[in-house]
N, C-alpha and C positions, 0 to 999 in steps of 0.2 A: 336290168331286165324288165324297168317296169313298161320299159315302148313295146314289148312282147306283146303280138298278137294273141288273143285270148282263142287259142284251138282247140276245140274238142267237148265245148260246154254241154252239150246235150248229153255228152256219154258221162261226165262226171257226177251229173245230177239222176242217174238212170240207174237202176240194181234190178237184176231178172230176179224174181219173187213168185212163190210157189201160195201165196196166203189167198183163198177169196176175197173177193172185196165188198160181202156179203159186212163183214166187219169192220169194211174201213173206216175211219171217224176226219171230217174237214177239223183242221185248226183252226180252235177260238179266236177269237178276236185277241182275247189276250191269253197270256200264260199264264198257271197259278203255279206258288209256290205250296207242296202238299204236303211237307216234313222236314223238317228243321231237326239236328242234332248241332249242338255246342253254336258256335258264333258265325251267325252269317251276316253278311250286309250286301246290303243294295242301294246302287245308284240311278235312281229313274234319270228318263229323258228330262233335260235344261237343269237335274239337279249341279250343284257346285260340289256334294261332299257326299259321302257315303252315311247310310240309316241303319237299324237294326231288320232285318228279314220279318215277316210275319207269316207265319200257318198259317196257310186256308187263305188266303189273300190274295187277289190276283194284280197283273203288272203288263206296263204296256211296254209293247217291243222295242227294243231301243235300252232295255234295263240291261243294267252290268251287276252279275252275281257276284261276291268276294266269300270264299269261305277261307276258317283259319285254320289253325292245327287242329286236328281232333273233330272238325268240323265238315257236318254233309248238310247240303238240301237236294230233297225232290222234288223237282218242274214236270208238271204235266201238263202239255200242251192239247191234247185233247182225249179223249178216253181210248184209253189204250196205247197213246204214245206218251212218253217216260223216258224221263233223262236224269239220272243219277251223279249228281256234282261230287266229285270225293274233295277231301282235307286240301287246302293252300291250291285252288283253284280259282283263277277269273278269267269269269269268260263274260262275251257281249251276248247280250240274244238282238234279234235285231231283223227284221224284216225287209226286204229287197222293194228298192223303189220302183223298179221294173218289171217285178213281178210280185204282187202282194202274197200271194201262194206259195212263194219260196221265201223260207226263213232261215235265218243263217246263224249259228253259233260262232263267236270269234274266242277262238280258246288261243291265250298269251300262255299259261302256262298251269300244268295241272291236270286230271285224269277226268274224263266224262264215262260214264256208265251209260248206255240207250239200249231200251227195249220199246222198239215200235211195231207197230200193225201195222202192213199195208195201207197204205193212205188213198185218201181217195182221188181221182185220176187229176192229175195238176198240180195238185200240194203236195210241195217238197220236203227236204230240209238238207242244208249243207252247214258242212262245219270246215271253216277256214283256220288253220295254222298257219305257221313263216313257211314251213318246207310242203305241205303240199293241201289240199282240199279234199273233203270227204264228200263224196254226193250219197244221200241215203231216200229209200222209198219207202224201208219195211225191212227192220232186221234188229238182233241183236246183236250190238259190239260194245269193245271199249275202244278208246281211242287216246293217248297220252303225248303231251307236248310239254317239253323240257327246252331248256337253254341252257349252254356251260359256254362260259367266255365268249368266242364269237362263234359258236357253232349253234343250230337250232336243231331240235330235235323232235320228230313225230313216230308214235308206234299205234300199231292197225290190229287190233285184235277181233275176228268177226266169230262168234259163237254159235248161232244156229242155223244148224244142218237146214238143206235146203235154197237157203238166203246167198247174196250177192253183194258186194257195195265195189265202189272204183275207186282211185284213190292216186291222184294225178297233179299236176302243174301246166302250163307252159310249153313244155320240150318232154315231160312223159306222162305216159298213166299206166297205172296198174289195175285192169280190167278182170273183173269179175272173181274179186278177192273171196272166197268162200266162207261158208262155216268151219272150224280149225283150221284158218290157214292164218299167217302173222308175219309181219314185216315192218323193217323200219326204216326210215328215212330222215338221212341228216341234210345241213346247207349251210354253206356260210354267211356271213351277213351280207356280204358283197354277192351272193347268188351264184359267183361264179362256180365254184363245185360242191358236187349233190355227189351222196353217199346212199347208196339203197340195201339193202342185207335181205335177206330171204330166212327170218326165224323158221317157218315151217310151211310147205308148200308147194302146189307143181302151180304158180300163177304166171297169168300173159302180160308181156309189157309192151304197150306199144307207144312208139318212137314218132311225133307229133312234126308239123312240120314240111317241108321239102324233104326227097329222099328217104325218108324215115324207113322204107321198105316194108317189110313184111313183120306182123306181131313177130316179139319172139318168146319164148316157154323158157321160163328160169325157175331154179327149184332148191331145196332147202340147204341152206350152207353159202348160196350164190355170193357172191358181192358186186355189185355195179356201182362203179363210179363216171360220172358225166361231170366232162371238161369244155367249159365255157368261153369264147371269146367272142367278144361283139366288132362289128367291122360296120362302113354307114348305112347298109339298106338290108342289113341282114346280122343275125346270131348263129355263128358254125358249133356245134354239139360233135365232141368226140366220145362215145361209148367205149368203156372195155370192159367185159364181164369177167369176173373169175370164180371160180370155184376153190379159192380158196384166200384165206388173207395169211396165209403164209410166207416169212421173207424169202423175196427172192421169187414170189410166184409168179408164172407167165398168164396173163388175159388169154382166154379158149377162146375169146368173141373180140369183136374191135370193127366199128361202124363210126361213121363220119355223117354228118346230115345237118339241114340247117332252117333255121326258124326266120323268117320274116318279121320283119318288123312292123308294128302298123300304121308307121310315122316317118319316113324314113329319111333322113337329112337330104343337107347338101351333096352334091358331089365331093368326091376327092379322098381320101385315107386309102389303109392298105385292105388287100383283098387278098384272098387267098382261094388259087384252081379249083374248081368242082372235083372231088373224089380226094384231095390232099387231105391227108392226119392231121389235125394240132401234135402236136409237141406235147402231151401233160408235163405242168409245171413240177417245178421239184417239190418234195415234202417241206421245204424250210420257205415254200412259201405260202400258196393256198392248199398243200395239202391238210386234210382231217388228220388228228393225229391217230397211231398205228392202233391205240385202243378205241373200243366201242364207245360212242356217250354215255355217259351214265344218267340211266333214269331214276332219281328220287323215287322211293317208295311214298306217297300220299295217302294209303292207306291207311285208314283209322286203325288203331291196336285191337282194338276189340272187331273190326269185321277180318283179320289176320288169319 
């Protein structure tokens, strides 16, 4: 999926935000590190190995955090925005060479705490996981990305009332995730099927693409699974929503649509009719299996 046309980047990077921007603060040039608990380390740019973290010290983008067990720092990228690393977290910081104004957190695995201000108008901040991206303006969330075997795992927790973030890929986004509302999102390493769950929530998802139709409004308990096959000039996406992960349940929803490629070979392989279903494969082969991933708790014992 990586010859996937990149759809919908504007809206990923966008959150409707209620803050003035009487307070907004531009991102420093670089980041500093403001709080260290138990063992961090840091990899700057061209370094070969990992250092100890330093308070009060700042770091140019492109630096990879490592925190251990037991282990937190806080990044503040400029006054008032604040990103909170928990325990057995590494993540990249890392700024876009296309846009110096957009900075990007690369979280492999591990929990992030952010509490930002409205920024000021051009300066972003996205945080890329395996299963989907965050685009944020101004908001409080957490955000947690896990691995178990070949499945990847991201969970979207946004906390203040008022505030917005997206929270998308490829073939979907899930627009204007709110204050208490919460969702997670699995993938396998081959891409081909995505798991999405609805913790808590009445949120919009919309379906990127050819076809994709009209937003749809999914809500707490949901399950959506999206089933992938590539063919030479295009990606077909078959949706089924259910409302329940009970054996035996029937999909309420089931939508068909397809993603362009932005490369698209030779002529020749098979194709399949405009409006036709995929098939979803069976469970014994790229099905997720019937339970939920499990997210590792990386919370410090004492912030419990």
């Amino acid at each position: 999926m990586n010859r996937i046309i990149r759809l919908g980047c504007a809206a990923l990077i966008t959150g409707a935000l209620s803050t003035s921007l009487v307070s907004a603060k531009a991102f420093e040039p670089e980041f500093t590190i403001t709080k260290i608990e138990g063992a961090v380390k840091v990899q700057s740019p061209g370094a070969s190995r990992f250092s100890g973290a330093e308070a009060g010290a700042s770091y140019k983008y492109g630096t990879v955090i490592q925190t251990k067990r037991r282990s937190t720092a806080v990044v503040q990228f400029s006054q008032g925005n604040t990103c909170r690393i928990t325990a057995r977290t590494t993540v990249a910081i890392t700024a876009s060479k296309a846009n110096e104004n957009l900075k990007v957190m690369k979280l492999n695995v591990g929990k992030l705490d952010l509490s930002m201000d409205e920024m000021v108008a051009g300066h972003k901040l996205q945080i890329e996981t395996a299963a989907a991206v965050c685009g944020i303006t101004g908001t409080k969330l957490t955000i947690e990305a896990s691995r178990e075997r070949n499945v990847n795992a991201v969970i979207l927790e946004v906390k203040e009332v008022g505030s917005s973030v997206n929270l998308g890929n490829e073939i979907f986004e899930f627009n204007d995730v709110q204050g208490g509302e919460e969702l997670v999102i699995t993938v396998t390493d081959d891409k081909k099927y995505y798991r999405a769950r609805i913790i808590k929530g009445d949120i919009e998802v919309e379906l990127l693409g050819e076809d994709g139709g009209d937003s749809l409004n999914v809500v707490t308990g949901d399950l959506l699974k999206f089933f992938i096959r590539d063919y030479p000039d295009h990606s077909q996406v078959t949706l089924m929503v259910y409302g329940s992960d009970a054996p035996g349940a029937k999909p309420k929803f089931v939508r068909t649509f397809k993603i362009p490629l932005a490369e698209p070979p030779g002529a020749g392989g098979e194709d399949v009719p405009p409006g036709q279903t995929i098939i979803p494969p069976g469970p014994d082969k790229t099905e997720l299996p019937p339970t939920q991933v499990t997210i590792p708790d990386t919370t410090p014992k004492g912030d419990r």
